[in-house]
C-alpha atoms as one frame of an Amber mdcrd trajectory, in Angstrom:
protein
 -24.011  15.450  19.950 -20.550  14.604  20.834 -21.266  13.293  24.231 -23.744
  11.012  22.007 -21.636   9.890  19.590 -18.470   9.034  22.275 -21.467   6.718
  24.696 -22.049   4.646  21.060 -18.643   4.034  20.484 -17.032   3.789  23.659
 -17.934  -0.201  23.760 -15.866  -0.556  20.515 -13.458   0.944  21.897 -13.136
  -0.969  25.330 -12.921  -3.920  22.780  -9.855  -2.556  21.822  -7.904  -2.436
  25.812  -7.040  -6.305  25.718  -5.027  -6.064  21.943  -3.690  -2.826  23.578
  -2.876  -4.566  26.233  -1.115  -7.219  24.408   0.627  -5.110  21.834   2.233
  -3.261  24.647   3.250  -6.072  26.689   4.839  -7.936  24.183   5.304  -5.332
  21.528   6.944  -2.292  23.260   7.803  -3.878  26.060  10.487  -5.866  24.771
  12.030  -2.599  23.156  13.688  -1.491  26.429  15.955  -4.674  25.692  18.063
  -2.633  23.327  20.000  -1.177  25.550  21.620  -4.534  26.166  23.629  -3.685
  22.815  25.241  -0.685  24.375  26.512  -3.036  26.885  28.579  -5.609  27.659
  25.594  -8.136  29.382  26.297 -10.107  31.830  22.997 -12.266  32.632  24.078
 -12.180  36.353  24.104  -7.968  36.699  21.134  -8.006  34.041  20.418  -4.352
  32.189  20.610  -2.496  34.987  23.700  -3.794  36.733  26.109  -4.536  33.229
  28.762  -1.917  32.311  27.577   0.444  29.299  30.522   0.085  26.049  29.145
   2.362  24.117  29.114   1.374  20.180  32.013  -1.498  20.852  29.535  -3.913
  20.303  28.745  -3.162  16.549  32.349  -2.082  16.034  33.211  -5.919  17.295
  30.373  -7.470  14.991  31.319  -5.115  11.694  35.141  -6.562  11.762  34.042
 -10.342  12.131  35.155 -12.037   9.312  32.085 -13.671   8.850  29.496 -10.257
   9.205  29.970  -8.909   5.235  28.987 -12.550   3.632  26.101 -12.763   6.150
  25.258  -9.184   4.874  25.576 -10.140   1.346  23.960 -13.605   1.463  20.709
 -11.792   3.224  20.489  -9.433   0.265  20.701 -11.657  -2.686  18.627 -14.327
  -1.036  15.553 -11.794   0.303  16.128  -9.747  -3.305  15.699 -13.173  -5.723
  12.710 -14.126  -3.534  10.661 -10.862  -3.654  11.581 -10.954  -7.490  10.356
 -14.426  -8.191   7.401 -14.326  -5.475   6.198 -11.422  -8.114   6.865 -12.790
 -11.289   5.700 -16.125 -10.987   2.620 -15.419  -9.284   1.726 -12.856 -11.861
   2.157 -15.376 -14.856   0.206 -17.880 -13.012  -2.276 -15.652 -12.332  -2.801
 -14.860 -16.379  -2.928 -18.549 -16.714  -5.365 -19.583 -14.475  -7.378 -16.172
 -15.660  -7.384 -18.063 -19.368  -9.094 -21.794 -17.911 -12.439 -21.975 -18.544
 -13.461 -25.259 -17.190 -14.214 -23.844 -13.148 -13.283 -27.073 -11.720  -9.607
 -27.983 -13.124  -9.117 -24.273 -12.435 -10.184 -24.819  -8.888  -8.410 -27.381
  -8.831  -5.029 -25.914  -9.819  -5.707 -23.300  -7.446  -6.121 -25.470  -4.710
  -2.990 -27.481  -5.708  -0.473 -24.720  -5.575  -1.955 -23.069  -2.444  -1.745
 -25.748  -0.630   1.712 -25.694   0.433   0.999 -22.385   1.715  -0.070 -23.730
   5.183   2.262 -25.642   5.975   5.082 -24.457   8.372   8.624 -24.369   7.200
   9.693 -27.001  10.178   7.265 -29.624   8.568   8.628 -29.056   5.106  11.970
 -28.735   6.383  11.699 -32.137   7.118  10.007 -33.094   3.592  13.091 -31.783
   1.531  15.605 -33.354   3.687  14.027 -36.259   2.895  13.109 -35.710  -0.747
  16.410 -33.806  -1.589  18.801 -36.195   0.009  21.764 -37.200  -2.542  21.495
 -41.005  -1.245  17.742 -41.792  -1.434  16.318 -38.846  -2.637  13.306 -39.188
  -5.343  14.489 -35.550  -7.039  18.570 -37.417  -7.009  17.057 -40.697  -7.990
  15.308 -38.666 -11.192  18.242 -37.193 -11.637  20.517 -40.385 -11.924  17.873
 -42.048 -14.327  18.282 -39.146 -16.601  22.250 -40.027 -16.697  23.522 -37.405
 -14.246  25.382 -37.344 -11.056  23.480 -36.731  -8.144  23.237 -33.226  -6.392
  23.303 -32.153  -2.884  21.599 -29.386  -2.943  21.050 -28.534   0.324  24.822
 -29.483   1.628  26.553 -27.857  -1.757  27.050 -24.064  -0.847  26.619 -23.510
  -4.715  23.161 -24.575  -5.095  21.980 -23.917  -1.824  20.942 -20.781  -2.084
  19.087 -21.642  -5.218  17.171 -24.756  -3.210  16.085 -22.055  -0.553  14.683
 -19.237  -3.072  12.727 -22.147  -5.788  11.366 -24.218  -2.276  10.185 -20.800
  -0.892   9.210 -19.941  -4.303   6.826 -23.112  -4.034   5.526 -22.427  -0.970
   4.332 -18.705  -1.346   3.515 -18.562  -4.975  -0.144 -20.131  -4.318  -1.115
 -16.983  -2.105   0.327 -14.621  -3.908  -1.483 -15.732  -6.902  -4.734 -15.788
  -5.304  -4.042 -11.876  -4.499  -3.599 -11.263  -8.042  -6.319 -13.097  -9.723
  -8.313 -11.655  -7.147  -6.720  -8.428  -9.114  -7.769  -9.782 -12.365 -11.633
  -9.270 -11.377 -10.755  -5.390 -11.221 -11.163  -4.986 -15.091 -14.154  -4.047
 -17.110 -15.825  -6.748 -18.625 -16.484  -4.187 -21.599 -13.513  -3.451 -22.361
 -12.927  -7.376 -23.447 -16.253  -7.257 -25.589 -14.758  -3.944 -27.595 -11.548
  -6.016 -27.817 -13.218  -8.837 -29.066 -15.185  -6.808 -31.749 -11.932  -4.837
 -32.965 -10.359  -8.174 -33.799  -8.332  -8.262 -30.706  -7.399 -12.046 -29.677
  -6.439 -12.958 -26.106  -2.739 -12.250 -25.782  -3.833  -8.901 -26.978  -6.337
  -8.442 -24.354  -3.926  -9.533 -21.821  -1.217  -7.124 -22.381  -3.848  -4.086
 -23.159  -6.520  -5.167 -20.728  -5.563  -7.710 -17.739  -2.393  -6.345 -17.051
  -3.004  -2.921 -17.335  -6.447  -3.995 -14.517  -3.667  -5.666 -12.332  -0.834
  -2.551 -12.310  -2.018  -1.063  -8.996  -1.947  -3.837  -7.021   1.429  -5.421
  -8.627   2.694  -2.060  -7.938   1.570  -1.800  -4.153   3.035  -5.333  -3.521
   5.899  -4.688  -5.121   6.712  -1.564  -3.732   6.034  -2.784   0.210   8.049
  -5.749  -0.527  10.856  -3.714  -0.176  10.794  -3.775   3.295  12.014  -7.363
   3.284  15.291  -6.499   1.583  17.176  -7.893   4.682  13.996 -10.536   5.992
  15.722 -13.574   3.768  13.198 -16.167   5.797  14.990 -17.238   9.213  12.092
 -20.303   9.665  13.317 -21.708   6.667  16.580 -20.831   6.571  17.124 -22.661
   9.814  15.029 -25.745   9.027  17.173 -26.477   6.038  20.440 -25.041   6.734
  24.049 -27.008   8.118  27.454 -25.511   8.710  28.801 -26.748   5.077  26.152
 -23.870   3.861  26.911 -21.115   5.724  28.851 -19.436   3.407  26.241 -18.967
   0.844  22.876 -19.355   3.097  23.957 -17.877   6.438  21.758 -14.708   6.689
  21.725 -11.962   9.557  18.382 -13.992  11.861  20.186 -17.117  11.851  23.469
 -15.041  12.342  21.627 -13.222  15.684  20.507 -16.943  16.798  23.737 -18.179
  16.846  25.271 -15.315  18.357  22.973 -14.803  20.909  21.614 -18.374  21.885
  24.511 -20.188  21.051  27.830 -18.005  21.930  25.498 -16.366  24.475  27.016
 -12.902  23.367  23.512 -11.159  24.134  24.800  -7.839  23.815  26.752  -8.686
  20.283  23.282  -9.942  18.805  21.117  -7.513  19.989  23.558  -4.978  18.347
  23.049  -6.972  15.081  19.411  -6.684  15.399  19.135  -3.333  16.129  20.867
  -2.603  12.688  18.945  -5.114  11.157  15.673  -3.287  12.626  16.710   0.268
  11.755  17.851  -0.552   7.934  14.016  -2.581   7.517  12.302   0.953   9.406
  13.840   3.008   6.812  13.379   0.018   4.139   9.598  -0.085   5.137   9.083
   3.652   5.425  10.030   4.290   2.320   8.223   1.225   0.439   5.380   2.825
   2.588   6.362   6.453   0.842   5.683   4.904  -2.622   3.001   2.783  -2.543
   0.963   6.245  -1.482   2.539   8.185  -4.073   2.528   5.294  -6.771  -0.748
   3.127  -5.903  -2.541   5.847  -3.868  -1.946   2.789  -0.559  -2.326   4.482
   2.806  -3.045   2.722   6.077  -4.797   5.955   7.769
């Protein structure tokens, strides 16, 4: 019986050997590069041949001046996206839930996904443009309304609000898709009872459509907090300059410039290693409660 079983499956499971394949090559097998941040590198000598420091490396990146704002900076800007990437897709999706007429809902659907696919160095390149203080169309609103122009992508004191409303933009469309998709979960019953009790429809949302939606705003919610310190380094370095780095500098584009540009390879890898161990314990215990809270389990 078992010898039976293992014949049927063993062609899905040779389907498997080239993702294997893959996912150790360049999944695992870059993970023996780590011990570059125990060392001080030297591209010459390579891993093997460079002198081991022991934890000099993150004691050198802890007392830069600049590490504790990068630190901070990650942490507001990945917190105020998760926040807003829930909110405003969940309102949406009540919205949208409300149209009747299929095709403007469609429509708006289509609308606000859209932005969705395209990649942060295309847009980067669209808000440049768009945002510029000089010939902006957003500035150019703004000075036909009677106020002074902003630049909000070269002013440290609105960047960081440019970076989490544009991402906002992007991402909302998807996310709302997940939850109306959530919306479909509840009984159509329960709205004919409402109906019949007197019940109009912002009492059906908050005792029926929300309530339909919990699990799954829960389960997002509760895996988003693996990307406490994931602040978005695509878009982050598509829109960023050095007037902004005190207020949008965040630990990936921190590593780039360490590594790529100062060619400290040993300093940045030490960087991401912290940065991977805090989002491992981040992620394992988002993973924790989603099980316990919305009954999510991969296995």
């Amino acid at each position: 019986m078992l010898s039976h079983r293992w014949k049927r499956l063993l062609p899905l499971h040779l389907m498997l050997l080239p993702a294997l394949s893959l996912l150790l090559i360049y999944g695992y097998g870059p993970i023996t590069g780590i011990v570059i941040a125990f060392q001080k590198f030297m591209p010459a000598k390579g891993m093997f041949g460079s002198p081991f420091v022991g934890l000099d490396n993150f004691k050198y990146v802890w007392n830069l001046p600049d590490t504790k704002q990068v630190l901070m900076n990650t942490v507001v800007i990945a917190f105020f996206k998760i926040v807003l990437n829930l909110l405003v897709p969940i309102v949406l999706a009540l919205l949208l839930n409300e149209i009747r007429l299929k095709l403007f809902k469609r429509t708006v659907q289509t609308i606000i996904y859209l932005p969705y696919f395209l990649s942060w160095v295309l847009l980067g390149g669209i808000l440049i443009d768009i945002l510029s203080p000089s010939q902006g169309i957003v500035n150019d609103i703004i000075r036909a309304l009677g106020f002074k122009p902003v630049f909000f992508l070269g002013d440290p004191g609105w960047f960081r609000f440019t970076v989490v409303f544009t991402d906002l933009w992007k991402e909302a469309g998807f996310n709302t898709i997940v939850f109306l998709a959530a919306v479909t979960n509840a009984n159509p019953s329960l709205y004919e009872a409402a109906v019949i009790d007197g019940a109009n429809r912002w009492k059906q949302t908050l005792s029926i459509t929300l309530p339909s939606m919990l699990p799954v705003i829960i389960l997002l919610a509760t895996l988003s907090l693996g990307n406490v310190l994931n602040a978005g380094f695509d878009q982050i370095f598509n829109l960023y300059s050095p007037q902004v780095y005190s207020s949008g500098d965040i630990l990936d584009t921190f590593i780039y410039r360490i590594g790529l540009i100062d060619t400290q390879y040993g300093v940045a890898t030490a960087v991401g290693l912290f940065k991977s161990v805090i989002s491992c314990v981040f992620i394992s215990v988002s993973y924790m409660l989603a099980y316990r809270l919305a009954g999510y389990r991969i296995f």
